[in-house]
N, C-alpha and C positions, 0 to 999 in steps of 0.2 A: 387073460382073455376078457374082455369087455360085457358086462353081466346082459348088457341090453342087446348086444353083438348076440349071446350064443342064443337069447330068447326070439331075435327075429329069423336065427335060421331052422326053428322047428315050422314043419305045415304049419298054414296058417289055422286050419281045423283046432289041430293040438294045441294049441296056441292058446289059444281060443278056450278052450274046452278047460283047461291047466288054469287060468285064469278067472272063470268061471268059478270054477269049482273051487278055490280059494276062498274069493270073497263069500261064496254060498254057504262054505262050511266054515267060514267065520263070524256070520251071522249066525247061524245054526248052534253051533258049540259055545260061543261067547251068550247067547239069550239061553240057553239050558243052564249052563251053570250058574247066570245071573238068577234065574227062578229057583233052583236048588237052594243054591248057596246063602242068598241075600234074601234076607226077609225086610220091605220098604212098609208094608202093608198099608199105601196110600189111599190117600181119601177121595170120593169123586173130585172134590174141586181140584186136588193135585195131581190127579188125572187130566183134569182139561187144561192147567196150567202147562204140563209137558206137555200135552197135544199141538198147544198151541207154538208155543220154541221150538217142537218140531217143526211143525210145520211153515215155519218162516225161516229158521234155518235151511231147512230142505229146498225152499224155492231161492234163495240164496246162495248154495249149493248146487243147484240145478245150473242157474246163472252162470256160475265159476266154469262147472263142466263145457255148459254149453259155449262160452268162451274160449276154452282151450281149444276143442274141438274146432271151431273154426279157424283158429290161429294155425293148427295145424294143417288142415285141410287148405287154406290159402298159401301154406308155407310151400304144401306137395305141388299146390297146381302152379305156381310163380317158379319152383324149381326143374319141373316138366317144361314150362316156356320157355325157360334160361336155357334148357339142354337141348330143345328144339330148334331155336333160332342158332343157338351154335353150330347145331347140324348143318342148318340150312347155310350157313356161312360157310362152314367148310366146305360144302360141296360146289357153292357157286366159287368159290378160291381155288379149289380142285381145278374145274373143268377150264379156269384163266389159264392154267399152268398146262392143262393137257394140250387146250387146244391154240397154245402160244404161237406166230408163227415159227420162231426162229427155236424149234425144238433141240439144235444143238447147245445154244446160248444158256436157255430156259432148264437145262436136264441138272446140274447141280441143286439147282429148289427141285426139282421135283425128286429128286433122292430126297432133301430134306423133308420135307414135307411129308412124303410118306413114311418117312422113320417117325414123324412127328404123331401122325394116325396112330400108326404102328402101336407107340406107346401112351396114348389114350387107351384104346381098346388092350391092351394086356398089362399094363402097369397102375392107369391112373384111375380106372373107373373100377378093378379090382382092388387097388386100396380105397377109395372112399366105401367101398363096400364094407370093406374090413374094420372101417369107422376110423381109420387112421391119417393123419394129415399130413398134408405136402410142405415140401420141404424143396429149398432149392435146385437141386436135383434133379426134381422133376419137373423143370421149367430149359431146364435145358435144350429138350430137343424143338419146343418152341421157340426157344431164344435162337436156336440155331437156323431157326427159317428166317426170322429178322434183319440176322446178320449178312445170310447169302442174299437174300434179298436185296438189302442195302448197298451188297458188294458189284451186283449183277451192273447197274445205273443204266437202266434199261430209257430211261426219260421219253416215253411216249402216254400215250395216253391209255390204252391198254395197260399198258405197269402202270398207271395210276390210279387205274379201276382195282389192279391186286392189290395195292397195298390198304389202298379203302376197305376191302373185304379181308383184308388181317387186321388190320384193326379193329374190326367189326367182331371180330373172330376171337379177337384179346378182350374185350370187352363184354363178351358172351361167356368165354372162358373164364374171368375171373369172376363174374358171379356162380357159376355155378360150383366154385371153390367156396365161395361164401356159404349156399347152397348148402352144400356138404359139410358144413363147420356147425350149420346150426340146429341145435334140438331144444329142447324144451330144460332152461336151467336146472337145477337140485331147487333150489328157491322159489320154487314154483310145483316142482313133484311136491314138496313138504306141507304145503296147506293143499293139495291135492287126496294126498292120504291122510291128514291129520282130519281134514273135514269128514271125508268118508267115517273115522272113526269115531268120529262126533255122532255126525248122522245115526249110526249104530246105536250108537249108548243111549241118545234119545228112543231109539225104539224100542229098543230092549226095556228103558226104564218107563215104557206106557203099560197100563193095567190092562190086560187081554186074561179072561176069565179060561179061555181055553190053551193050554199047552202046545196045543198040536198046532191051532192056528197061528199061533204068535211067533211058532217057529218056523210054519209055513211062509209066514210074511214076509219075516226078517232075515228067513233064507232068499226069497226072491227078490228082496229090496239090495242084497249083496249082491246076488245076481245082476241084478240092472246096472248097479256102481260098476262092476267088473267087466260088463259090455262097453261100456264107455271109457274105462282106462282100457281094454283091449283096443277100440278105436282111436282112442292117441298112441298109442305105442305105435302103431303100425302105420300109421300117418308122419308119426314125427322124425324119420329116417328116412329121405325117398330115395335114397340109394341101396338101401340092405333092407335086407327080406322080400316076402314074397309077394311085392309092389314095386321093388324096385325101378329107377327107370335104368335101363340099357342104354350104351352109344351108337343105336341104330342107323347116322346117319353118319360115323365112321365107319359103319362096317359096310355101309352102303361105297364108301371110296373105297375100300381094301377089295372091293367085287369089281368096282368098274377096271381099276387097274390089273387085276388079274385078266379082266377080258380084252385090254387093250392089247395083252402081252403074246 
């Protein structure tokens, strides 16, 4: 099972909280034992010298974060668009076939077609859920509205508004397979956490005359790190977890065809 799969299916609260609490208590435990264990006994001016690498690391750092986060955040809202406009595609390619006139002609695509929904909403948007990839298989039952389609040779202008809107449709569809393929590399998580424990070691290694406070700090400076990698984790999947987007606008056709019936 996929480690990032089972962490997006806890509440997002827990989530949250388990992460948190991570980075918090490893700020915490890693500066206790550094002040135990490790005697530096630096001078002011080696004091200001870390202050200072801190502090330009950290806004460097800051940068990195704040980049990811947008990358990911534009990734959710172009994959919501991709999922929306497929919607909207399907359902105006829908209502071509419903309200065809020659509904005897027309009723093999519209069996197609609805097996095709069909296994959107219970096959394909449950596995990208699952974080798992498509495979030809599941092109199938689109393949197979193409085919009846082509076979129908309807040649009016009306069929040539459908096939416009399945294209349309193919083209909405295959990005949001794209969509679903992409998250955030390993090569890119690795200077993500390696900075963060940079960040750390720099703070841990500044001269705070009080105990209590410097654990205070460098707990809450893991804290903040840890709000912001919960904030790409949860962004960088917009199909799983608890953001997911839904196929609202196939289940929107699995309703109207139930009501035509």
């Amino acid at each position: 099972m996929n480690f990032m799969y089972w962490m997006l299916q806890m509440p997002s609260f827990v989530l949250l909280l388990l992460i948190v609490l991570i980075f918090t208590s490893g700020g915490v435990v890693f500066t206790y034992y550094f002040r135990k264990k490790i005697r530096l006994s630096p001078r002011r001016s080696h004091n200001e010298a870390v202050g200072y690498i801190f502090a330009i690391v950290s806004g460097f750092y800051g940068l990195l974060l704040g980049f990811v986060v947008f990358l990911v955040w534009d990734s959710l809202n172009s994959a919501q668009s991709d999922v929306s406009r497929e919607g909207s595609a399907a359902i105006a390619l829908y209502r071509d076939i419903n309200f065809f006139p020659d509904q005897e002609k027309i009723a093999p695509l519209k069996t197609a077609y609805l097996a095709y929904v069909r296994s959107v909403t219970d096959l394909e948007f449950p596995r990208m859920e699952a974080m798992k990839a498509m495979d030809k298989h599941h092109r199938d039952a689109f393949n197979q509205v193409f085919a009846i389609m082509g076979k129908l040779k309807l040649g009016d202008l009306y069929s040539g508004q459908m096939f416009r809107q399945l294209n349309e449709l193919s083209m909405y569809r295959s990005l949001r397979d794209l969509d679903a393929s992409s998250c955030i590399p390993t090569e890119i998580w690795i200077p993500i956490l390696l900075g963060a424990l940079i960040i750390l070691i720099l703070a841990v290694m500044l001269d705070v005359e009080s105990l209590r406070l410097h654990l205070t700090v460098n707990g809450l400076l893991g804290a903040f790190i840890g709000l912001v990698i919960y904030i790409i984790i949860l962004l960088d999947h917009p199909f799983t977890g608890q953001l997911k987007i839904e196929p609202e606008e196939y289940k929107i056709i699995l309703m109207m065809a139930k009501e035509n019936h």
